[in-house]
Structures are given as structure tokens and as C-alpha cells.
N, C-alpha and C positions, 0 to 999 in steps of 0.2 A: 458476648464472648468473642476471644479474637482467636483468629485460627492459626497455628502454628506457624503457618509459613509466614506471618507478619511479624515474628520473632524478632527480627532486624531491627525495630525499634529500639530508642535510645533506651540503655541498662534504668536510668531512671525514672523513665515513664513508661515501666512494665514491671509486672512481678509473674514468675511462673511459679505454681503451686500446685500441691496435691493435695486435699484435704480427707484425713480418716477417723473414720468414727471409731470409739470404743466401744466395742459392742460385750464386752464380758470381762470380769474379774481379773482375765487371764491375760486379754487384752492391755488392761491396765496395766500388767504388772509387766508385760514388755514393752510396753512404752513407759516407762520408768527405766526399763533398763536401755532403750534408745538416747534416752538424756542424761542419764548415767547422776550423777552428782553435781549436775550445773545449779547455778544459783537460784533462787526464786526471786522474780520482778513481779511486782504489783502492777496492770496497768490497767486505768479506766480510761474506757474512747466515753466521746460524747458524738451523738448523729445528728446531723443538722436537714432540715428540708425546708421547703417552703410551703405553705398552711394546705395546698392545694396538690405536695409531693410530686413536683415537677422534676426534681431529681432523679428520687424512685422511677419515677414512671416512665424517664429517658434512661435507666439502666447504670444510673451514678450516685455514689454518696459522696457528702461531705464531712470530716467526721474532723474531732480534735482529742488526741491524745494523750494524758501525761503517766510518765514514766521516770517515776520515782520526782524529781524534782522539774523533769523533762518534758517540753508542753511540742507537738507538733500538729498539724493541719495535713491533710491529705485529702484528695480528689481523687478515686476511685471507682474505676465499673465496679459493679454489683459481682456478677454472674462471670466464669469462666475458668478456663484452665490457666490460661497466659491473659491478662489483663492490662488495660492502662491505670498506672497510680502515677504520682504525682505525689510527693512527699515536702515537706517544708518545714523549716523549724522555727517555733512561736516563741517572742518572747511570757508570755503569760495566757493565760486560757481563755483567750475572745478571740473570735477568729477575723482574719486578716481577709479583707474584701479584696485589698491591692495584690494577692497572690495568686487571687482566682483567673484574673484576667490573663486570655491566651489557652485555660482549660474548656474542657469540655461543659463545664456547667457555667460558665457564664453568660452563654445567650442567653439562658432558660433564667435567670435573676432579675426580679422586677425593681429589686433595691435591697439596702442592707437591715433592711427592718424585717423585708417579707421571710428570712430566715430563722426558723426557734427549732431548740433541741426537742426531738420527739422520741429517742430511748437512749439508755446506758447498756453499756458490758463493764464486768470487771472478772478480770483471770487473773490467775497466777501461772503465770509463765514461766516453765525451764527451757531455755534451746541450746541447744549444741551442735559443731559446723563437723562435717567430716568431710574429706577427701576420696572421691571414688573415681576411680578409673578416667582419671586428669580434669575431672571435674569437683565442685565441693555445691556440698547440700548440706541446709539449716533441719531440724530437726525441732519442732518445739511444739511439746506438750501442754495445753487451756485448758484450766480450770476452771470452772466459775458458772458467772450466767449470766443473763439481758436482763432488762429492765424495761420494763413498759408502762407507765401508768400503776395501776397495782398487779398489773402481770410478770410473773417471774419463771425464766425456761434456762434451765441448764446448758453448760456447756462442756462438752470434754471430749477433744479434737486433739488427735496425730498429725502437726500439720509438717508436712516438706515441701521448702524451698528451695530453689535454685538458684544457688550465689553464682556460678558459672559452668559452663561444659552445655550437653548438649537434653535437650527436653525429654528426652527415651529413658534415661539416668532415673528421673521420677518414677517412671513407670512400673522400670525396675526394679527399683525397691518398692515401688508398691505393690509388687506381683511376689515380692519376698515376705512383705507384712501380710498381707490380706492370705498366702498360701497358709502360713502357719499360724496363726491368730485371729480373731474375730476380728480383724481391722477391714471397716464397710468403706468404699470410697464413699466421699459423700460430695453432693452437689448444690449445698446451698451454702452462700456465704454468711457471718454474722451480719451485715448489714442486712441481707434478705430476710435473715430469722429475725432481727428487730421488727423489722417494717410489718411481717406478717405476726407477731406478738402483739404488735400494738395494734393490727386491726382485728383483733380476735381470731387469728387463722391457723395459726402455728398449732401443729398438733390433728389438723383437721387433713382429711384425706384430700390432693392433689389433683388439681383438676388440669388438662395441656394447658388450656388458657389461646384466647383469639389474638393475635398477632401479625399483624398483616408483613408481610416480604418487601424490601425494595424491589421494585422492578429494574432497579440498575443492575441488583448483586448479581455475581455470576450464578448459574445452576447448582455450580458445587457450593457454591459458599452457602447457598439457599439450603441445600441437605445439610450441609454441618449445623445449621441452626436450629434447623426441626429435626436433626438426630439427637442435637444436644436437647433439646426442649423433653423427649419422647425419655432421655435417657434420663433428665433431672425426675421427670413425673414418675419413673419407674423405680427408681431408690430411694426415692422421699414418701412413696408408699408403703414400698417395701421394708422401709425402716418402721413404720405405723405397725408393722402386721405383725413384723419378728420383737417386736416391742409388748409382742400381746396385744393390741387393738382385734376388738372383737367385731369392730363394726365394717360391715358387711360391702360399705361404699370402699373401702381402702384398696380390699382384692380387687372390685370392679375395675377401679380405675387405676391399679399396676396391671389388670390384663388388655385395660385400653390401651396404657403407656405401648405395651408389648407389640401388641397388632397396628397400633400405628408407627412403631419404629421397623416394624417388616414392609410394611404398607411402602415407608418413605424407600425402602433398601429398593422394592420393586417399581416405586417409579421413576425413581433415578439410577437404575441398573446397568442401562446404557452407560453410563458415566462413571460406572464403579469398577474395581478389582475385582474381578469375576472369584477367583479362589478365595478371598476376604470374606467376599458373600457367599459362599458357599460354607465358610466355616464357621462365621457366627450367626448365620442362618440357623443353623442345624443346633447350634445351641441357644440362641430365642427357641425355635422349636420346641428345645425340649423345655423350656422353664414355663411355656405354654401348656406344655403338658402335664407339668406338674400345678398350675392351676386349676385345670379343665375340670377336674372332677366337684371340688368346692364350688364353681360356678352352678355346674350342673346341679350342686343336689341345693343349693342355695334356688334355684329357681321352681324344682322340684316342690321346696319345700314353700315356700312364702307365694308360688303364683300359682301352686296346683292344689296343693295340700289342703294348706288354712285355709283358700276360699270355699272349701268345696268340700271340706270333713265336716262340718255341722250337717250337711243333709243327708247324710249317712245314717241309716237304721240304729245300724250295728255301734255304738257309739264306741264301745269297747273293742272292737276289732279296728276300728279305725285311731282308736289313742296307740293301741299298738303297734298298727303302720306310722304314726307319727313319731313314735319312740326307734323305731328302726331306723327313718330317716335323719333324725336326733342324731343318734350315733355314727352313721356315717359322715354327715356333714363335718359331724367332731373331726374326723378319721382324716377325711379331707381337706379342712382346715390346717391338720397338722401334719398332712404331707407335704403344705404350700408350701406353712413357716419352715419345716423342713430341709426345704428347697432353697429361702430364703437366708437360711442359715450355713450354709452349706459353702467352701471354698470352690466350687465349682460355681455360686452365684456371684461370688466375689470378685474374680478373675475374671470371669463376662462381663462384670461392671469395667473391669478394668482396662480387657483388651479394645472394648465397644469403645469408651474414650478416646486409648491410644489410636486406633484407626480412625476415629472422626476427625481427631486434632492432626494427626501425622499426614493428613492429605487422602482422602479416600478414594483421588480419581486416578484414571488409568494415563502414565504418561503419553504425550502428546493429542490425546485427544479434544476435541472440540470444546471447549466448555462456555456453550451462548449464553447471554444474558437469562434470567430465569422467566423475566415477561415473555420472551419470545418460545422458552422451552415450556411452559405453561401450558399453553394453545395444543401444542401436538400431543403432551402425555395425555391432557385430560380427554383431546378428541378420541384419540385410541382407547381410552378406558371405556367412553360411552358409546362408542361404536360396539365394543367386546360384550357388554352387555344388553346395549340395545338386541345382537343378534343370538342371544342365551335367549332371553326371555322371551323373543318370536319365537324361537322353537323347543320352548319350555314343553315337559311331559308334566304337567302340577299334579299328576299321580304320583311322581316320582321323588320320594322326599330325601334320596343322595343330590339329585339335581334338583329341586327346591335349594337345599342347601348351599349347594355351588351358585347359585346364582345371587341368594341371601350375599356369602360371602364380596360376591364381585360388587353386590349394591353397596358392600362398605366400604370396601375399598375407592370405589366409584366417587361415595361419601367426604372420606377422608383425607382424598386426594382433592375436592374440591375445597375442603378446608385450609387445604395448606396454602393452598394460592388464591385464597381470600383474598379480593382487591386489586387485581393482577389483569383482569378482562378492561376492556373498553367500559368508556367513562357511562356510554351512549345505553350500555347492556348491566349497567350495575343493578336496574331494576328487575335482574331477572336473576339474579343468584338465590333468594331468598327461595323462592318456590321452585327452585331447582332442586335448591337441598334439601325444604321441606318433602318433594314427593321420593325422593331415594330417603330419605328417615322414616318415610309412612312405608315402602316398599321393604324397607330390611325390619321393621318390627313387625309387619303384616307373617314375613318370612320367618321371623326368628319367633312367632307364636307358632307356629307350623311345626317349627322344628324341635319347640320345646317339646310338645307331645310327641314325637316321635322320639326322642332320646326318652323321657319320663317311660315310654311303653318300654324300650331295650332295656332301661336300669333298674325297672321292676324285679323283673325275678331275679334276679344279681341280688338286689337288696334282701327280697324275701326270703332267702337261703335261711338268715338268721332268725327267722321266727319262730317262737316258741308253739302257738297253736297255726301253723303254715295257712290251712285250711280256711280258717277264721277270718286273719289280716289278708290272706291273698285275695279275698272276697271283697273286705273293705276295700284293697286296695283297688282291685277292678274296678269296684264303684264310683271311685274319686276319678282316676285316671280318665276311666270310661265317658266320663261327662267329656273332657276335652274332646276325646276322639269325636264323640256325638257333635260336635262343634266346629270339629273340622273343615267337615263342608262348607259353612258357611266363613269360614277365617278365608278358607282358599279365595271365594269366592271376591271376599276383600282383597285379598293379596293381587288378584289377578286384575282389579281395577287399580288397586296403587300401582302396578307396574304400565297401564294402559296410560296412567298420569305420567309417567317417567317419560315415557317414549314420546309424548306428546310436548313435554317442558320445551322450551328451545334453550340453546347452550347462550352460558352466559360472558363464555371467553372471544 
């Protein structure tokens, strides 16, 4: 993804776009009236790679497509708001080896053979140009769907383009669609949705994915990229979820998405728009909040419950703690999609964009290389918790907590700058991160019982025999507690390994 300010790029080795999803009937039918009566084009692309997706995997396609009688070639990034393209016009539909050269994918070409098409699109296209405030934006409505092999995934996209004026213009109106309409921003392009068709992904809950930094890029360029990474995982979930996906990994990992794009806010905060962050802070906060409770009874329910109601007397007092938990979980899952659904989650997709793209750093400030800015955040992270956990109270399960949390952050922040340390200490990342992943789930079983003991009688209000289930339920629960001790016990030797790892930056 290219970040706004390289805008300057020649008009045609760039395209700026917005892409919106149609998320409901209603949707559809104002984006029908965005295109108004424009024509309908038929157009199939064909994707090109090489057997081993050396393309893909450098963040470019090759693709060729005809348009009506119309054949073209283009070289394209994958992934971004403002992208490089490269457009050319074919006489017939094989593509042209002599136009690649001078792009971005022709070092990665081992020859003209190692090239074969590995999916199709075909839409039907309406677009229409309008003039806005001394600028003009394309408007165009896809229909259709990809083609993988015998895999087939829809497509129906609000896309806006930027024929000229200035990149806020998009934003604009996407803050005018998405306010009034089910229009989702969306962050994957059709080549990404090919690619992940054809290797049986699309559809499957989103995972950040390991990605190592240049140590050249600046600090901020560094955050624009894992803001945009934290933001693509977090709508490509949240689109699973508000879709009705029932499957339990989706919410996990939009609430990863979440805590690692705070994660990233606060280790590059030094670098940021302090009132920016202060005000999409406070709304991640709350879209965290409106997950919390679903996680909560989801862990409730699958790592306390189930393993632990078979040994239960009472069988029937304990079906009906299980059926209480049932139902809130319901409750909960659908305050997420809720949440998800909602133009307040919309316009946080939205504004989080325009601030990544529009420049998130504070003018005139420093902005070092990210190798060099690496070193000091992550020192100060493990210092901050180094000196939590020496003077841990591990009776204390606020502060358990709080330290839990510091170990992820601790976590996450080593993740980001994967790669980033001396060549001499790369064999010490591995068990770095292993003993903070042993330390925050040593923590985070700690802390599941203690929320599972507060959400008990919360839950138990609803019971029909109280007496009965609130028995069984002490009895499930109970066993954690009884266990406790010895988790501590664990936790407090995974943190003995933390403080002992040596740092790997």
C-alpha cells in the first residue's frame, strides 16, 4: 500500500480508490441510484502468476482484460488505498512480455512460460463520473464473481475512483455512503479475493499474518503498514461475522485485529496526533467493548463449562447452567454483530483509513528509520514490564490482569518488528516470544476464573430453579478456583522465564 503522501506519482502509474461493500438490499438499491442509468459493460480479467506466486507474494498482479471487444494488460499492487497500476493496451488476449519490462514484476519473472492464469472475474459494470467540489470521481457498481478452479465467490462492490482533485473527496463520500446505507468499506482487492479463492481461504476467518518491516522505512511508514494490516484483519472479520458466521475464530481474531491496532497507536504514539489518538482511541475502545462480553462467555462456556459439567452430580442442574450460558452467549454474539452493523462501525472503518493514509505524524517531528526506532520502544516495553512483575501482588487479580495485558502488548510489539534486531541475536527472538505467549496464557487462565466467578450471578438471575443451577454452577466453576493455586504457581515461573530471556533487539 502506498501512503498518501506519494500521491505525486505519475496519473498513470496510480489509481486512488475506495472500495464499498454492499451489505443489504437497501444498499443495493442506492448504489443503483449512484449509477443512475449508465450502461452495462461486460468485463472478464484473467490473473496471471507464476507456478510458485511470486507475484502475489511480492504484493502485485498481472491480470489481462477484455472489454467488450477491448483486450488490456495491467500491472497492479494488490493491496491499498492509492496503488501503483500500469495499464496498457493489447492487441488480442496473450499477454505482452515486452510491456512488463521497467515494472515492478519483472525482476520476480523467470521467463515467459513460468507465467499461467490461475483465476477469472466477470462483472457487469455500471460507472458514472461526477464532479465534486473541483474534483471528479468514477462511481462503478460489480456484479458478478471470481473463479477458482471449481470455486466460485461473489462479488458486489461500490467502487469510487479518483479521476482528479484531491484524496479526502473519497472519503467523503464514503462517510456520506456508509452514514446512510449499509455501505462497509472494504479492504481486499479482487486480485487478493482470487488468490485467497484459489487456495481455499476466502471465507475463512483472517489471520494479521507475519510480515517482516524494511529496516530502511521510516517509523511512520512502518505504522501506516501494520495500521493498515490490523485494519484489513478487522473488516474482513467483521464482514464473516455481520454475514452470520457462526464460527467462533472470526470474533477472536477481529478482537486481535482491535488490540493489535491499539497496541500499534501506543507504540508509536510518540509519532502520532495526540487528539487523533485520543479520538479513535476512545472509539476502538468502545467496539472492544462491544465484543468483550461474547469473548467472555465464549470462554466461559467451551474452557469451563464443557470440560467440567460431566462431573457434576447434578446432571440436570448443570444442563441448565449450560442452557443459561447458551443464551447469553446468543445475547452476546448479537450485540457484536450489532456493533458490526451499525454506522458508527462504519465511519470508524472509515475515519481509521483516512487518518492512516492522510499522514498520521505530528508535523515536524522526528521520524527515524524504524530499525533504529525498534530498539528503544521495545526496550521501554520490557523494562515496564520487567518492573510490574517484580513487584507483582499474584493475589491480586486486577494486577494479574494488568500485567497479563502489558505481556501482550510486550508480545505484539515484538511481532511487529519481526526481523528488525541484529543479525548476531536473531536466535533469540524465538524464545523471547515463546516465554511472553506462556506468560499471558499462564495469565489469561488466571483471569478467565476470575471474570467466570463475577459473571456467575449476573447470569444466574435467569434461572428458573436458581437454587439448583447456582449449585451446579459452583461446582463447575469451583473446580477452576480449586486450581488456581497451582496456575499461579505456573504463571509465576513463566514470568521468572521472561525476566531471564535476553532481549533479541
Amino acid at each position: 500500500m502506498v501512503a498518501m503522501s506519494e500521491l505525486d506519482a505519475p496519473a498513470s502509474l496510480r489509481e486512488v480508490e475506495l472500495k464499498l461493500a454492499i451489505g443489504s438490499p437497501e444498499a443495493r438499491a442506492a448504489a443503483d441510484r449512484e449509477v443512475g442509468r449508465a450502461p452495462v459493460r461486460s468485463l472478464e480479467t484473467i490473473y496471471y502468476d507464476t507456478p510458485r506466486r511470486r507475484l502475489h507474494g511480492a504484493g502485485y498482479s498481472l491480470r489481462l482484460r477484455r472489454d467488450g471487444e477491448d483486450w488490456s494488460q495491467s500491472v497492479k499492487a494488490e493491496a491499498g488505498f492509492s496503488r501503483y497500476e500500469n495499464d496498457r493496451t493489447l492487441r488480442g488476449g496473450l499477454p505482452d512480455f515486452s510491456l512488463l519490462e521497467g515494472t515492478p514484476i519483472w525482476p520476480l519473472l523467470d521467463g515467459e512460460g513460468a507465467l499461467a492464469p490461475v483465476f477469472v472475474t466477470r462483472v457487469r459494470r455500471q460507472s458514472r463520473r461526477r464532479d465534486r467540489d473541483g474534483g471528479r470521481i468514477e462511481y462503478s457498481l460489480d456484479d458478478g464473481e471470481v473463479i477458482a478452479h471449481d470455486r466460485v465467490w461473489p462479488i458486489l462492490e461500490l467502487e469510487l475512483e479518483l479521476k482528479a482533485g484531491a484524496p479526502e473527496m473519497l472519503f467523503a463520500e464514503g462517510r456520506r455512503l456508509a452514514a446512510d446505507e449499509a455501505f462497509v468499506p472494504f479492504f481486499m482487492s479482487k486480485a487478493e479475493r482470487g488468490f485467497a479463492l484459489a487456495d481455499g481461504l476466502l471465507g475463512e476467518p483472517v489471520r494479521f499474518g507475519s510480515q517482516a518491516l524494511s529496516p530502511d522505512v521510516s517509523a511512520l511508514a512502518a505504522f501506516q503498514t501494520l495500521a493498515r494490516r490490523c485494519l484489513r484483519q478487522l473488516s474482513l472479520n467483521a464482514e464473516l461475522i455481520a454475514g452470520g458466521s457462526a464460527r467462533l475464530e472470526a470474533v477472536h481474531q477481529a478482537r486481535t485485529a482491535l488490540r493489535r491496532l491499539r497496541v500499534a497507536m501506543g507504540v508509536f504514539a510518540g509519532l502520532l496526533d495526540p487528539a487523533r489518538l485520543e479520538s479513535l482511541g476512545a472509539e476502538l475502545k468502545w467496539l472492544s467493548g462491544e465484543f468483550g462480553p461474547a469473548r467472555n462467555l465464549d470462554v466461559l462456556l467451551l474452557e469451563i463449562f464443557q470440560p467440567r459439567a460431566e462431573e457434576v452430580a447434578d446432571r440436570d442442574g448443570a444442563a441448565a447452567f449450560g442452557q443459561l450460558l447458551l443464551t447469553e452467549q446468543g445475547r452476546a454474539r448479537e450485540r457484536a454483530r450489532a456493533a458490526l452493523a451499525s454506522p458508527r462501525f462504519r465511519l470508524l472503518l472509515l475515519e481509521t483509513a483516512r487518518w492512516i493514509e492522510a499522514g498520521p505524524g505530528l508535523p515536524g517531528e522526528a521520524d527515524p528509520p524504524v530499525g533504529e526506532f525498534a530498539a528503544g520502544a521495545l526496550e521501554q516495553r520490557r523494562h515496564a514490564l520487567a518492573r510490574r512483575l517484580k513487584s507483582l501482588d499474584w493475589s491480586d487479580a486486577v494486577a494479574r490482569h494488568e500485567a497479563r495485558i502489558a505481556a501482550k502488548k510486550m508480545r505484539y510489539a515484538s511481532e511487529f518488528f519481526v526481523g528488525l534486531g541484529p543479525k548476531d541475536r536473531a536466535d533469540r527472538y524465538r524464545p523471547f516470544v515463546k516465554s511472553l505467549s506462556e506468560l499471558q496464557d499462564r495469565l489469561g487462565g488466571l483471569n478467565d476464573v476470575a471474570v467466570a466467578e463475577q459473571m456467575a450471578p449476573e447470569i444466574l438471575v435467569n434461572a428458573k430453579d436458581a437454587a439448583r443451577t447456582a449449585y451446579a454452577a459452583g461446582l463447575i466453576i469451583g473446580r477452576d478456583l480449586a486450581a488456581a493455586e497451582r496456575l499461579t504457581k505456573k504463571a509465576r515461573r513463566a514470568g521468572r522465564t521472561f525476566l531471564g530471556a535476553p532481549a533479541w533487539w
